[in-house]
SEMIKOL-740099 format. One line per 2 residues: number of its first residue (from 1); for each residue x negated, y negated, z negated of C-alpha. Coordinates in steps of 0.001 Angstrom, whole numbers, padded with zeros to 6 digits, always signed. Layout:
NUM	X,Y,Z; ...
This chain:
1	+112380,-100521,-005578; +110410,-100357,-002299
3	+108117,-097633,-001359; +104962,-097758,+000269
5	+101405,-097013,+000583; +098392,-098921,+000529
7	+094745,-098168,+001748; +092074,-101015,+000947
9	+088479,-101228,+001901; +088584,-097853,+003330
11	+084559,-096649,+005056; +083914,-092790,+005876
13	+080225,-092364,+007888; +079027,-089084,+009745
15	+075858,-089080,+010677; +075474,-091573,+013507
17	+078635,-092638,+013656; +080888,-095325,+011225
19	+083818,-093543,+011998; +085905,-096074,+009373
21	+084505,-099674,+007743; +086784,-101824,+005263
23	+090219,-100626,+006737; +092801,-102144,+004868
25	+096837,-102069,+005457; +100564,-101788,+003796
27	+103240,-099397,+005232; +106402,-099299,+003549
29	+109267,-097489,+003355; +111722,-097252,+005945
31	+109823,-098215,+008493; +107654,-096964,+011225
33	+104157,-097855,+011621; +101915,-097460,+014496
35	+098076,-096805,+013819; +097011,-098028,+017738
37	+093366,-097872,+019127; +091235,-096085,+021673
39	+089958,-092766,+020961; +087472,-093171,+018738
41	+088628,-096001,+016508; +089105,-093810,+013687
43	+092721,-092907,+013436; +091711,-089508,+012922
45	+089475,-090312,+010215; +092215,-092211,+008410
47	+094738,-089060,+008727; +092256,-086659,+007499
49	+091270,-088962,+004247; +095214,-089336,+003812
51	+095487,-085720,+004294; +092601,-085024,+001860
53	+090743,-082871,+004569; +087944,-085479,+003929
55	+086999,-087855,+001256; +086380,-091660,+001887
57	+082902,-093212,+000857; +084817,-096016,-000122
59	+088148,-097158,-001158; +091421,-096867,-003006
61	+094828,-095153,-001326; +097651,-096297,-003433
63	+100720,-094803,-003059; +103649,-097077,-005343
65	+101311,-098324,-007382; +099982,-094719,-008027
67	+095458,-095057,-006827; +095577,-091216,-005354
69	+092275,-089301,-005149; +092292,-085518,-003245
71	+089952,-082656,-003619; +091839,-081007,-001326
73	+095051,-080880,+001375; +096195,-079192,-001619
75	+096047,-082437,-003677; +097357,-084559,-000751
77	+100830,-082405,+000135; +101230,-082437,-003953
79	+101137,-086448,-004146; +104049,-086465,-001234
81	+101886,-086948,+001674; +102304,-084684,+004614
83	+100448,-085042,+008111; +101399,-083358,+011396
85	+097993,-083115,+013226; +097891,-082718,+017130
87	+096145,-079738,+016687; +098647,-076946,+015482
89	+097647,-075659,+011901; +099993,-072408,+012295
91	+099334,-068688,+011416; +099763,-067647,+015064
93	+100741,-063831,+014026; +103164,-064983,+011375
95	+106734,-065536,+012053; +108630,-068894,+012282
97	+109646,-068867,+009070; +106712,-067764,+007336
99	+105023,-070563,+008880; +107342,-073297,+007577
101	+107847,-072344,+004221; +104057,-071366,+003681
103	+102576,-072195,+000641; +106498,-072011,-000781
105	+107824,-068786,+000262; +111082,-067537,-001348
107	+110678,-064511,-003680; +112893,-062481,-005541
109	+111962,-059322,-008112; +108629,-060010,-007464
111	+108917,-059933,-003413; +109830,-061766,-000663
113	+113085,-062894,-000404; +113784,-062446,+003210
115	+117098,-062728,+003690; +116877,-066523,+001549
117	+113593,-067466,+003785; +115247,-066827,+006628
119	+118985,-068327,+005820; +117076,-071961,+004853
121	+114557,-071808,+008058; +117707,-071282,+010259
123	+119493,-074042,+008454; +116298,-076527,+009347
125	+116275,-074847,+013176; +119649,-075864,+013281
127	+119235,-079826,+012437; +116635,-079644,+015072
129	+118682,-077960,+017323; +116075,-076034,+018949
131	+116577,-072085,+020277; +114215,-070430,+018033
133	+114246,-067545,+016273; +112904,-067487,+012396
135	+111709,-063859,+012996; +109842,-064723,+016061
137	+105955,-064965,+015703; +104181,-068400,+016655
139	+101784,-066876,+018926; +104829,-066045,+020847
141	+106537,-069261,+020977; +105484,-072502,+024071
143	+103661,-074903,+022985; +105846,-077358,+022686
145	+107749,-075154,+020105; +104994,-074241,+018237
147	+104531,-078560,+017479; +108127,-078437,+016642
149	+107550,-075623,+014320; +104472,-077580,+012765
151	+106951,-081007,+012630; +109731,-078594,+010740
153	+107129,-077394,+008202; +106191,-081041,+007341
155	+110144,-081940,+007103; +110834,-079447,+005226
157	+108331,-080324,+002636; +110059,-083535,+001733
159	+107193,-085796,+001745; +107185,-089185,+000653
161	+104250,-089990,+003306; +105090,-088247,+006814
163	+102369,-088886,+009374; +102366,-087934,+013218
165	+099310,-087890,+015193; +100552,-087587,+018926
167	+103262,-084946,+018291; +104929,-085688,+021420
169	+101691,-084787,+023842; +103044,-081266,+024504
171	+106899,-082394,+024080; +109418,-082329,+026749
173	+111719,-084823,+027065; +114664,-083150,+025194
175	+112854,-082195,+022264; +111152,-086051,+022201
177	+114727,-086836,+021673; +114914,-084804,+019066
179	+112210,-086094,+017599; +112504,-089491,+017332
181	+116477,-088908,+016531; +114459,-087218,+012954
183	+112068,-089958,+012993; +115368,-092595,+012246
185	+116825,-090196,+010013; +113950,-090220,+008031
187	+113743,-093722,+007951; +116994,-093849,+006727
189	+116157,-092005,+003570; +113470,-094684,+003096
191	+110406,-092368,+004044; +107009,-094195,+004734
193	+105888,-092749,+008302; +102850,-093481,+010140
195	+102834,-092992,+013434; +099745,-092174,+016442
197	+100422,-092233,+020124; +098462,-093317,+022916
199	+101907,-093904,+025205; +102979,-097566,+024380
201	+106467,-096664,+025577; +107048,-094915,+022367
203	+105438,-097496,+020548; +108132,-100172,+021498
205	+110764,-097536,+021411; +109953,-095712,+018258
207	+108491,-098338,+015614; +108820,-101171,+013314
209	+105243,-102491,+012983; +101803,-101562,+014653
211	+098175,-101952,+012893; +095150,-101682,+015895
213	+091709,-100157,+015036; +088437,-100801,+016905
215	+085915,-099371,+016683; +086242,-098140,+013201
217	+087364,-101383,+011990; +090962,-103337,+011189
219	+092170,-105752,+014164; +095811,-106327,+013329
221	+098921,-106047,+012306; +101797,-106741,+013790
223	+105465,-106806,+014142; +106546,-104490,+017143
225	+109328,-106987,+018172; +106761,-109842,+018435
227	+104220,-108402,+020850; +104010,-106796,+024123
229	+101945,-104218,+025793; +099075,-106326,+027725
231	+098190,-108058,+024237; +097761,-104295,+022306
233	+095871,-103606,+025166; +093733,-106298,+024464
235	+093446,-106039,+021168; +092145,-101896,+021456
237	+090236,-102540,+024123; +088657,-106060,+023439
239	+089222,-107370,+027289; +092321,-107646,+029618
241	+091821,-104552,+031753; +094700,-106099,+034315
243	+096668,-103879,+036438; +094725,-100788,+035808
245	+095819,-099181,+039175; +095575,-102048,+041351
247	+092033,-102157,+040526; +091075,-098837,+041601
249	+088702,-098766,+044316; +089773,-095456,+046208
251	+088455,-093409,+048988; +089841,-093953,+052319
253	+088399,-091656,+054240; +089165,-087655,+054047
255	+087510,-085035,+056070; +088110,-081866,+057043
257	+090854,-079194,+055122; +088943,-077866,+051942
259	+091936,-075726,+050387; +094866,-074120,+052049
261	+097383,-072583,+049930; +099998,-070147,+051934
263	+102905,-068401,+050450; +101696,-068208,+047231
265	+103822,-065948,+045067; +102839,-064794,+041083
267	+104890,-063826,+038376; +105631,-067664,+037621
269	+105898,-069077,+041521; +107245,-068260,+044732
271	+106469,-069289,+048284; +103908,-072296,+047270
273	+101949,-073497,+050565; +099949,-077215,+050813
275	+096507,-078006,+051552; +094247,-080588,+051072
277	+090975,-082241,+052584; +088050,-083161,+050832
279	+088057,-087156,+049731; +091595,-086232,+049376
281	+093308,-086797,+045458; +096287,-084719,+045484
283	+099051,-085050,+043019; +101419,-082833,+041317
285	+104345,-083855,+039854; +107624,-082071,+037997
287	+108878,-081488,+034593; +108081,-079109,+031973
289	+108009,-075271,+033257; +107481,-076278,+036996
291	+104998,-073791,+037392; +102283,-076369,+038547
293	+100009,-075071,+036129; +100602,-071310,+036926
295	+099767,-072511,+040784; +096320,-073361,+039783
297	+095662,-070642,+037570; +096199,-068360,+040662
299	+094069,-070517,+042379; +091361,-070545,+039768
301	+091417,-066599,+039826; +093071,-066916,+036008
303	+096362,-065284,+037156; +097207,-062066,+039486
305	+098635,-063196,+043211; +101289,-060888,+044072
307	+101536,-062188,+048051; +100027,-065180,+049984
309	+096963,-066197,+050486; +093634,-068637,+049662
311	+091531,-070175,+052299; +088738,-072672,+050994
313	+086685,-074447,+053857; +088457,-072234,+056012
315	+087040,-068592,+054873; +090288,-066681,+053039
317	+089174,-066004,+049556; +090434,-063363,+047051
319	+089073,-064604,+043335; +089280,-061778,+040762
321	+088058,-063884,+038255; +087523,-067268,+037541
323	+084079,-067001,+037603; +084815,-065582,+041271
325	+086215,-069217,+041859; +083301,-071037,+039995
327	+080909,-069448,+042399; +083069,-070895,+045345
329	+083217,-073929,+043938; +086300,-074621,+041850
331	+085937,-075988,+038657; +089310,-076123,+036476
333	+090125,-078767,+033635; +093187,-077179,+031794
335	+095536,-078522,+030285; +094768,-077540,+026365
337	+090933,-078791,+026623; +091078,-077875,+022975
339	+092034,-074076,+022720; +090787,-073579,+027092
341	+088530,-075918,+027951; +085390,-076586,+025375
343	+083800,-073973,+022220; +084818,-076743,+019654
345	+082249,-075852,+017143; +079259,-075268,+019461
347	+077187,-078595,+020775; +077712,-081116,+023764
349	+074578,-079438,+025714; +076084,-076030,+025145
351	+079163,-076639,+026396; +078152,-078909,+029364
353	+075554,-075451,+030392; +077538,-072438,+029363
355	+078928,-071540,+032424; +075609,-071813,+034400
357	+072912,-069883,+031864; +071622,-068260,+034326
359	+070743,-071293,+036004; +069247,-072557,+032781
361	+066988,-069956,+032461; +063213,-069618,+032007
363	+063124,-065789,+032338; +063451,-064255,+029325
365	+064441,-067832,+027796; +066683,-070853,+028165
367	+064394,-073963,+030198; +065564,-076256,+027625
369	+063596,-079200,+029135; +065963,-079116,+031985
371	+069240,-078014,+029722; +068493,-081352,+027745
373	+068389,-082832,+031624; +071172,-081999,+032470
375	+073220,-082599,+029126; +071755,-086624,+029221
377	+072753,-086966,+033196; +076605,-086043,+032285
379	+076076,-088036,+028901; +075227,-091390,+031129
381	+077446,-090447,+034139; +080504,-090451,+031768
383	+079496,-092938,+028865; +079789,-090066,+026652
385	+080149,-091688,+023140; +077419,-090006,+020919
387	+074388,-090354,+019365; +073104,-086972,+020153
389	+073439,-084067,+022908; +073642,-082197,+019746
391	+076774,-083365,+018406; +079733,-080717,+017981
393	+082229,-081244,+020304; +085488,-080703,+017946
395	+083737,-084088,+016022; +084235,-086500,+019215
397	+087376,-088222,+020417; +089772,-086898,+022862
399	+088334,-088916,+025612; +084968,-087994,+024953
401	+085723,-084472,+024648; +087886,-084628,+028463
403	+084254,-086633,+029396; +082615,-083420,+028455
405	+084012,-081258,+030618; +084098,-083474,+033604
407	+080238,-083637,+033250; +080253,-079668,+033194
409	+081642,-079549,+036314; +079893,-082325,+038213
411	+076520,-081340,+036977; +073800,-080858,+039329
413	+074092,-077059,+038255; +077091,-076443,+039989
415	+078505,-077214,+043765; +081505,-078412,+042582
417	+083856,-078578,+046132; +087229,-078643,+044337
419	+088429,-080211,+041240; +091798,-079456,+039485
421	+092547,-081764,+036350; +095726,-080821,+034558
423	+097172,-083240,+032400; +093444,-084888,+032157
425	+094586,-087718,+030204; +096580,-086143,+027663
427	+095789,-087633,+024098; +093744,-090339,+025880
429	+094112,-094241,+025298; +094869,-096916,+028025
431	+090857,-098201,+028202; +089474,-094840,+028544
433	+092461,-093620,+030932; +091310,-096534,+033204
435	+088034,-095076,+033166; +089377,-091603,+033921
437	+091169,-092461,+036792; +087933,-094333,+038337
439	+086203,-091136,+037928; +088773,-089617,+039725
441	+088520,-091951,+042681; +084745,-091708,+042597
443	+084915,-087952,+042937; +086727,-088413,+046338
445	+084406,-090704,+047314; +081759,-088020,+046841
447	+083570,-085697,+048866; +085117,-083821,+046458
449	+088851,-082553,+046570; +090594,-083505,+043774
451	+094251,-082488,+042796; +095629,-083924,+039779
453	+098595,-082949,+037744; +100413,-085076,+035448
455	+104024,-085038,+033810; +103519,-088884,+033514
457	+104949,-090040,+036550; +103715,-093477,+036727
459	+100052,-091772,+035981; +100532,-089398,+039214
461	+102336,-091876,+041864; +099150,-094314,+041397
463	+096341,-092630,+041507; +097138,-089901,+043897
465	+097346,-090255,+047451; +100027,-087579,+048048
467	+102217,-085947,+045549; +103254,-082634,+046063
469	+106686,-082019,+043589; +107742,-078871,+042053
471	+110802,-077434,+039799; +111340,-073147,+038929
473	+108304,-072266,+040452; +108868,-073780,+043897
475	+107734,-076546,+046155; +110736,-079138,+046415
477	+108668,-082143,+048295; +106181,-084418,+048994
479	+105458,-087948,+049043; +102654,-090241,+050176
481	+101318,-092803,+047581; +102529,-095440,+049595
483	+106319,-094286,+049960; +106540,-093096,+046334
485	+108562,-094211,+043611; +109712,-092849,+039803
487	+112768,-092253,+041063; +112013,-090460,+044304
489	+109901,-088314,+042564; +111973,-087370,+039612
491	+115075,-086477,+042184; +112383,-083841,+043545
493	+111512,-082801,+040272; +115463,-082269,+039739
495	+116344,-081060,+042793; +118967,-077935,+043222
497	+116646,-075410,+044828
């Protein structure tokens, strides 16, 4: 008998928003299927009502026949549905294993059976053949091996109902492989898996069918073999957007040098010099571990330089702090906006005006007449999608949320001179992503120096106007926009040092 799941006339409201309005669809088993749409569409929404983290306002989620109802995850992993959020939900202090068999921990006389949790999480490592230690504590492991940790704890619950919401965002390519090499063995046992990503490459490659939100609402649903990217496009976004990088309009003229970066060595890189002029976007390219983000954290005043040195309009500069750098001029966008770049649970206006209180203030208050300002300026500049300055930040979209701090640091409270955006469209759909790199090219118009890091090569060789390349730490190469290819770039990023 065939498995599968079926949400009808699904509708959640916040207040403001319909996040979700009569959604309706059929995933079966043994297949993959795509939920597609920009940020915002309500994807989200959808996991967290399957997850039980929320409850509908309306509708029925039938699972073979079964209408579910959840008070509760609780409720929702009980019924055989599992989701594997973008956002990590690990115990950061507790060890691999504890994390994975949480909720189901092995016990023996009354205690923990160690030496059983242990045995079983190394037999699960093992299928994912990934170098990690069961003993090891999350908060010690990358990233990217923390979301594998999170994707073993949903496999090893056995789920009927597996969902992924962009698990491979902080992937490398290896462990992508190993992902999607799980993904077919899971659709082998006739699992029903639902499947987020904003990268239509994995789309094609990954799944069997594809169902597009908009705007909160059900477009279609197709068969992946029958469609191509420029009509999904169309169908999340509502227009042909055309060749998204043809139709930037870019700057074309660069003044002076606004950063020079000379033998740069910290505990992650050695020997990193470049510079850049203001107008100028400059790109960074390599693979996973590079050390491009460790560059600009010593540049940011984030990490301790060992040797080298910082000039910035000329003047050699010696940041202590990164506040020592916002002063300057430099305003960062890191790579986890999440956990580095915003206070989730505190308002758009407070995050947009944290850094610059001072500059906010009404001695011995905040001037909130020009903190609301401010807050609208960034709001319009960015087509910030809310219906308040007020609205908590963790409750917007991923594109909204990278809008956010881009406002924050192009405010008319700060100078901004320099701009570094790592990995800015992580997360982020195609329509907003076109929007994002416009920005980008605006900025240089401005004046601004820009240098923008990206691990998706297309992403960096088009909107950049040089690409600087790095692998272990080092600089390998460079390459003008014009000159640049995938493969050019990717030799670079390989290169034998």
């Amino acid at each position: 008998m065939e498995q599968y799941l079926e949400l009808s006339g699904i509708s959640k409201a916040f207040p403001g928003v319909q996040a979700l309005k009569d959604v309706g669809f059929r995933a079966t088993g043994g297949k993959v299927l795509a939920l597609l749409g920009e940020n915002g569409a309500g994807k989200s929404t959808l996991l967290k009502i399957l997850s039980g983290d929320i409850k509908p306002d309306e509708g029925k989620i039938v699972l073979n026949g079964r209408e579910l109802s959840f008070r509760s995850p609780h409720d929702a992993l009980k019924s055989g549905i599992s989701v594997i959020y973008q956002e990590r939900q690990l115990m950061s202090a507790m060890s691999v294993m504890e994390n994975i068999f949480a909720g189901d921990i092995p016990v023996k006389n009354g205690i923990v059976d160690y030496k059983t949790l242990k045995r079983e999480t190394k037999k699960i490592i093992d299928q994912f053949g990934l170098p990690i230690d069961p003993e090891t504590p999350v908060m010690f492991l990358s990233i990217a091996h923390q979301q594998m940790v999170e994707i073993m704890k949903a496999y090893r619950r056995d789920s009927l109902v597996i969902a992924f919401d962009e698990p491979t965002a902080p992937l490398t390519d290896t462990e992508i492989e190993i992902l999607f090499n799980l993904i077919r063995r899971l659709k082998e046992q006739g699992k029903i898996i639902l499947y987020v990503s904003h990268r239509l490459k994995e789309i094609f490659e990954v799944t069997d069918e594809i169902v597009v939100l908009k705007d909160g609402r059900f477009v279609t649903h197709v068969n992946t073999a029958e469609t191509n990217e420029q009509d999904l496009i169309k169908y999340m976004v509502g227009r042909d957007i055309g060749d998204t990088y043809a139709n930037l309009s870019r700057n074309d003229k660069y003044g002076d040098v606004l950063l020079e970066v000379n033998n740069l060595t910290t505990y992650a890189v050695h020997d990193v010099s470049f510079s850049l002029r203001k107008g100028e976007v400059l790109g960074f390219a390599g693979l996973v571990g590079a050390g491009r983000t460790e560059v600009m954290r010593a540049i940011f005043g984030a990490d301790p330089i060992i040797s080298g040195e910082i000039k910035l309009e000329g003047k050699k500069v010696e940041f202590k702090t990164p506040k020592d750098a916002i002063d300057a001029g430099i305003a960062l966008c890191p790579e986890d906006r999440k956990e580095q770049g915003l206070v989730l649970w505190r308002s758009i206006e407070d995050n947009i005006i944290m850094p610059f209180l001072d500059k906010v203030r009404k001695w011995p208050f905040l001037d909130f007449k020009k903190s609301e300002r401010v807050t609208i300026e960034a709001i319009k500049k960015y087509d910030i999608k809310t219906p308040t300055i007020d609205k908590i930040v963790v409750e917007l979209s991923g594109g909204n949320q990278q809008k956010v701090i881009l406002g924050r640091w192009t405010s008319s409270l700060v100078n901004t001179k320099l701009l570094i955006l790592d990995e800015p469209t992580k997360g982020i759909d195609v329509g907003t992503k076109a929007e994002i790199y416009q920005m980008v090219c605006d900025l240089a118009k401005e004046g601004l120096g820009v240098i923008f890091i990206s691990s998706e090569l297309t992403e960096v060789i088009n909107v950049a106007d040089r690409i600087i390349v790095m692998k272990d730490g080092t600089i390998t190469g460079e390459v003008l926009r014009e000159e640049a290819t995938e493969e050019k770039v990717l030799a670079l990023a390989m290169a034998s040092n």
